[in-house]
Steps between C-alpha positions, in 0.01 A plus 500: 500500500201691392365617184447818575897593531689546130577208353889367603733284268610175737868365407420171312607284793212686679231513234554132455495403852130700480416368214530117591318665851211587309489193283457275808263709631258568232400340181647687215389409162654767293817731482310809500308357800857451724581915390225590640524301831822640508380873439289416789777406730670860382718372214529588168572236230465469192381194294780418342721552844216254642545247210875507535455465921245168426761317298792580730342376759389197306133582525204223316181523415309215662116405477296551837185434659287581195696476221629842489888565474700623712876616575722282741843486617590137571618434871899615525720235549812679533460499901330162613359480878857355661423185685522607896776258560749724251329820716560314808851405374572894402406611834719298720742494302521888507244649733659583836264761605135570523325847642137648424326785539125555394452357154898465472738243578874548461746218377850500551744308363933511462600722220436471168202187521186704554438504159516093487205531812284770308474290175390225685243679731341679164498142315332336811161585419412594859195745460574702746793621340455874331870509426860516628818707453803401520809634600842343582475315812119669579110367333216722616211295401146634492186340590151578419295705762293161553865326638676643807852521444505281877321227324743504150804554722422177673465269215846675355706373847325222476663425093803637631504271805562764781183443686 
């Protein structure tokens, strides 16, 4: 976004996924410091919205380098990193096809389980990983430009055992 468009009002869900964005990023010491990062990203908040945003999403102030205070959002736990062998378990268990194409593989599964294969591919903490959708039997799974979709594909049959 840029600041020179009007400011735009995000749905909460999106303001909040920004705001934690800009907390990790930067080192925000006050409220009135985070609306203005956000005006600068194109959004318009108020400091009461932002207050309301930083406890919802559980936000601390912790001392850094220097003393100085800053906002924090502790590490979410709600989604640990999966330990491969319950990723490996989820794709051979349910993964009966793999195809790619550029920075895209395709997973296919029997009806109704992708969803079981797409929670455990975003909860595997590969890096490559830029996100999936899922549909019934079908996962399109996107890699970063960095990662051809050849070299994630392989490593996929390879946890689902078809190689």
């Amino acid at each position: 976004m840029s600041s020179s468009a009007a400011p735009t009002r995000l749905a909460k869900a999106q303001r909040q996924h920004l705001v934690a964005k800009l907390l990790a990023g930067h080192a925000v010491h006050s409220q009135e410091q985070l609306v203005a990062l956000l005006a600068e990203e194109g959004v318009a908040a108020t400091q009461a919205t932002v207050s309301r945003d930083l406890d919802d999403l559980g936000a601390v102030r912790v001392r850094i380098a220097g003393g100085e205070a800053t906002y924090a959002v502790p590490e979410l736990t709600k989604h640990p990193v999966l330990p491969e062998e319950l990723v490996r378990r989820a794709f051979a268990d349910h993964v009966v096809e793999v195809a790619h194409s550029a920075n895209l593989v395709v997973l296919r599964t029997p009806p109704g389980t992708a969803n079981v294969v797409a929670a455990a591919l975003d909860r595997s903490g590969r890096p490559e990983i830029v996100g999936t959708v899922a549909g019934d039997d079908t996962i399109l799974v996107i890699v970063g430009e960095g990662t051809p979709g050849s070299t994630a594909a392989e490593w996929y049959r390879e946890l689902a055992g078809l190689t």
